[in-house]
C-alpha positions in Angstrom: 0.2 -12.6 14.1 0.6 -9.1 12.7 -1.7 -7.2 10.9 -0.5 -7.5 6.4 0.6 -3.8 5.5 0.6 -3.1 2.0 2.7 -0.3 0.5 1.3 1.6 -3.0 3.0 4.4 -4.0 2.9 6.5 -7.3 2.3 10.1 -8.7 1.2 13.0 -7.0 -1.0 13.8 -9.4 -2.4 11.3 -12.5 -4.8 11.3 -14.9 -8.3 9.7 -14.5 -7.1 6.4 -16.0 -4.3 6.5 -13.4 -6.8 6.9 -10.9 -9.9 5.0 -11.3 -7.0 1.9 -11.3 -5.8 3.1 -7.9 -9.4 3.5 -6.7 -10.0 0.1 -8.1 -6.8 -2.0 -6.5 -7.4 0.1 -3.1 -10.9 -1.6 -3.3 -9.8 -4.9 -3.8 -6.4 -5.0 -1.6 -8.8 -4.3 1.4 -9.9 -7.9 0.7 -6.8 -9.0 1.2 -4.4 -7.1 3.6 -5.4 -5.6 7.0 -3.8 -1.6 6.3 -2.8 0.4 3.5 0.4 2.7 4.4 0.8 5.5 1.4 2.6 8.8 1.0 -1.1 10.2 2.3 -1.0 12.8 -0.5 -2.9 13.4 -3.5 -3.3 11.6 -6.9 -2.4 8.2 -6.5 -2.0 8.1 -2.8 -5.9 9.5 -2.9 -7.4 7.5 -4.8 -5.6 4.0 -3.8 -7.1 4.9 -0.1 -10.6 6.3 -1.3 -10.9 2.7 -2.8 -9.5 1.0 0.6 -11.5 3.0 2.8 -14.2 2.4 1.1 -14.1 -1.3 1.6 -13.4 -0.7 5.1 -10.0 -0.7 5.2 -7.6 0.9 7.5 -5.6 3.7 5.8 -2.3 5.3 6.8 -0.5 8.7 5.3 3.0 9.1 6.3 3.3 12.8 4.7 6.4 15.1 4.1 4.9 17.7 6.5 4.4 18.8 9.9 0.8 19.7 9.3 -2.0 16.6 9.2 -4.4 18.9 7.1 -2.1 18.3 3.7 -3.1 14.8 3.9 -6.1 13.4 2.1 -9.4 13.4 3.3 -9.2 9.0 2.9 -6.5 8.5 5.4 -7.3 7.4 8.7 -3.9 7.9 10.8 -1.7 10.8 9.6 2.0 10.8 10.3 3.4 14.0 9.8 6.9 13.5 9.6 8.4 17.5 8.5 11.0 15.2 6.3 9.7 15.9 3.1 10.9 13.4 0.9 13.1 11.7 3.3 9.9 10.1 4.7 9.9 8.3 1.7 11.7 5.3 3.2 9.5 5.4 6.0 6.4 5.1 3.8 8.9 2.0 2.4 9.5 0.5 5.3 6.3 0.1 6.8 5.0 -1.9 4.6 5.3 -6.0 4.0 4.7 -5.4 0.4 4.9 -2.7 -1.7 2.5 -1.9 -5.5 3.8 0.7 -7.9 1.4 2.2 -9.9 2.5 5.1 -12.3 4.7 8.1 -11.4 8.2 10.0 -11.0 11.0 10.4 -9.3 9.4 9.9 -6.1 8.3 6.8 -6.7 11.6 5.4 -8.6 12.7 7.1 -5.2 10.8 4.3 -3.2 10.9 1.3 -5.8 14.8 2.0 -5.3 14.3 1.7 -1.3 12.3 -1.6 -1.5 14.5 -3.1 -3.9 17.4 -2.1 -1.2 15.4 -2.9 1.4 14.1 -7.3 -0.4 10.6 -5.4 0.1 8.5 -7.3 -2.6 7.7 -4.6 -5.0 5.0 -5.1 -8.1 5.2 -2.9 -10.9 1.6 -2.1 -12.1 1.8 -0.2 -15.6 5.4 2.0 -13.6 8.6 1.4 -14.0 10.5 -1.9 -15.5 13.5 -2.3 -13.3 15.1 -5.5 -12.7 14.3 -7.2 -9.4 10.9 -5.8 -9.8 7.7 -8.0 -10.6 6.2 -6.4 -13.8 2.5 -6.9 -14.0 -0.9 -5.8 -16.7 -3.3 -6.0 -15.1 -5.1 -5.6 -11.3 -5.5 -9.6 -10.6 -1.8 -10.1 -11.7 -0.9 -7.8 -9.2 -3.4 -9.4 -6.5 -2.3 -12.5 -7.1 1.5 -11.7 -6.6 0.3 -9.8 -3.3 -1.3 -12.9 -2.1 1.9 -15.2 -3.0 4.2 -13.0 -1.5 2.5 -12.5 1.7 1.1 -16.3 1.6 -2.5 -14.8 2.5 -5.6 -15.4 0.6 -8.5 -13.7 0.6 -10.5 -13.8 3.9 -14.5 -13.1 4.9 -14.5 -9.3 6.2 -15.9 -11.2 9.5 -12.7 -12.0 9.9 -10.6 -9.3 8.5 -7.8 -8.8 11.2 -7.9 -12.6 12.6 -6.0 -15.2 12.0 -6.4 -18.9 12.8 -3.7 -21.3 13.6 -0.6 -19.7 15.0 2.0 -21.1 16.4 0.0 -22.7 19.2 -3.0 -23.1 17.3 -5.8 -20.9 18.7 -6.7 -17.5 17.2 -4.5 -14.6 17.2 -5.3 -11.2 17.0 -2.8 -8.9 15.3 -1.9 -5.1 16.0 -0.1 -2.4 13.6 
């Protein structure tokens, strides 16, 4: 089985409510889903993969540039991709799931690719656009995460494993 990817994207730059959320749902996606694919820039993209890493998660930055230094010091695997915002739909389509959290254009930008593209897409205190799955609160969103992608939460020990695939022995998955 493949690794879970999950997709959040949001503002470039937020406020400190913005980001202890992001800090806060990066910490608990790692729970749930194997890597974290973001824009790899600052604000939300930051602070979402501070709060991955730091529960040992596996963080990817697909950034606008050329050069691996713009992206944040919490991403693991840098993709610079010189497209600027074009890599937006990259970012997009990586991901099995995508989570919102507040910003611009940018991120209306991507909502509008995943809602192009049947990516799930959870709305966490963004944009209300139909086809969209409006949630309050972190657990809402974590729970919709783990219906979407029919996971639930699994020991750390066995972050990245799977039991029972098709021929019913352990499978390893690979990004």
């Amino acid at each position: 089985m493949s690794k879970k990817v999950v997709g959040v994207i949001g503002g470039r730059a937020c406020n400190g409510e913005v980001e202890q959320l992001a800090i806060e749902l990066g910490n608990k996606l790692a729970k749930v889903v194997d890597v974290l694919v973001s824009g790899g820039l600052r604000g939300v993209m930051s602070a979402v993969s501070q709060g991955f890493k730091a529960s040992g998660g596996l963080t990817i930055g697909i950034i606008p540039s050329y050069e691996k230094n713009d992206a944040n010091p919490y991403i693991d695997i840098v993709i610079p991709t010189g497209m600027g915002l074009a890599r937006n739909v990259l970012v997009i389509k990586s991901a099995d799931i995508v989570v919102a959290l507040p910003g611009e254009s940018g991120t209306l930008s991507e909502i509008a690719y995943c809602l192009q593209f049947g990516i799930p897409v959870i709305s966490l205190n963004s944009w209300d656009i139909p086809g969209v799955i409006k949630v309050g609160t972190i657990e809402e969103a974590m729970n919709e995460v783990r219906k979407n992608l029919g996971t639930s939460r699994f020991p750390a020990s066995q972050a990245g494993r799977r039991v029972g695939n098709k021929k019913g022995d352990t499978a390893r998955g690979s990004v």
